[in-house]
C-alpha positions in Angstrom: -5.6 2.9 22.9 -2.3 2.3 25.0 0.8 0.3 23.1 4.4 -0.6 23.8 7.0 0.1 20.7 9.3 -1.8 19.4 12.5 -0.7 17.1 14.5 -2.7 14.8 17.6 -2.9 16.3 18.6 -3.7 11.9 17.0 -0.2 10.6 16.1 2.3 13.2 13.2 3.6 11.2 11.4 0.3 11.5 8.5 -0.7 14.5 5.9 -2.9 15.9 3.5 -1.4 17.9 1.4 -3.8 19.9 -1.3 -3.2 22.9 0.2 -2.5 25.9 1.4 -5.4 27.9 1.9 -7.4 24.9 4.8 -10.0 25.4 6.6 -9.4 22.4 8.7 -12.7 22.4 5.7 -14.3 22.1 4.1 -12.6 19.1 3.2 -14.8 16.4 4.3 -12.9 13.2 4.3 -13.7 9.6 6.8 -15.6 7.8 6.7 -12.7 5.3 7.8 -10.3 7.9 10.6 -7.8 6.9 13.5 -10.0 8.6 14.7 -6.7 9.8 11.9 -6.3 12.3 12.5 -9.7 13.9 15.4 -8.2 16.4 13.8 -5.7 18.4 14.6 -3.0 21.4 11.7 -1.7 23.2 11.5 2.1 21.8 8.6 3.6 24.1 6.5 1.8 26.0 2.9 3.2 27.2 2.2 5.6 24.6 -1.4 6.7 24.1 -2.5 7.2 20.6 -6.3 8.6 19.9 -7.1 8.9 16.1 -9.0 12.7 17.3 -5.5 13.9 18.1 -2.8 14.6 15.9 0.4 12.6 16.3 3.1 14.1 14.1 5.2 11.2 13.6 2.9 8.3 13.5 -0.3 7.5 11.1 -2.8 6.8 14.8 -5.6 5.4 12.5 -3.7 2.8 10.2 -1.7 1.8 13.4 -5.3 1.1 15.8 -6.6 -0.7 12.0 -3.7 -3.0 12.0 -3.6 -3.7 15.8 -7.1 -4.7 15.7 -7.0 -7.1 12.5 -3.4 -9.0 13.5 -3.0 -8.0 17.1 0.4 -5.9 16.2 1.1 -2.7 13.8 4.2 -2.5 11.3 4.7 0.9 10.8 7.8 3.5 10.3 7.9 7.0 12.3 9.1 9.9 10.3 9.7 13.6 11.6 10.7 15.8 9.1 12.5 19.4 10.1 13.5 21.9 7.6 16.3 24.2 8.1 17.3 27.4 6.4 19.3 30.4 6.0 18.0 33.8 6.6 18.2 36.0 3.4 
C-alpha cells in the first residue's frame, strides 16, 4: 500500500496517513478527533508500507487496518536512539 502523511502542525508527533492521492481537505473525520490533528502539513507523501517488511518507526499493520476500516490512519511515529559513554 502507497499513502501520503500528514503532521500536526499542533504536536509534531501526531499523523494521518491516508491512501495516496487522498485529498486531505476533503477527509471526513470524526467529531471526536484529537483537535490537534485538524491543522496539518503534508510530512511524506508516497511512502510504501508492506506489513512483511519492518518499518522502524511506524506500526505497518495497525496503520493498513485502520486505512481500510475509515479510509485514513491516526497514528504517532516514534524513533528511539540511545546514546552512551564508553567506560
Amino acid at each position: 500500500m502507497i499513502i501520503d502523511i500528514y503532521t500536526s502542525t499542533k504536536s509534531g508527533n501526531k499523523y494521518i496517513s491516508v491512501p495516496k492521492g487522498t485529498k486531505i481537505a476533503e477527509l471526513k473525520l470524526p467529531n471526536s478527533i484529537d483537535p490537534d490533528l485538524l491543522t496539518l502539513s503534508p510530512f511524506k507523501t508516497r511512502l510504501e508500507i508492506d506489513p512483511k517488511k519492518n518499518h522502524s518507526a511506524l506500526d505497518q499493520n495497525n496503520i493498513i487496518q485502520q486505512i481500510e476500516n475509515n479510509g485514513y490512519a491516526v497514528h504517532e511515529a516514534k524513533t528511539v536512539i540511545n546514546i552512551g559513554t564508553v567506560k
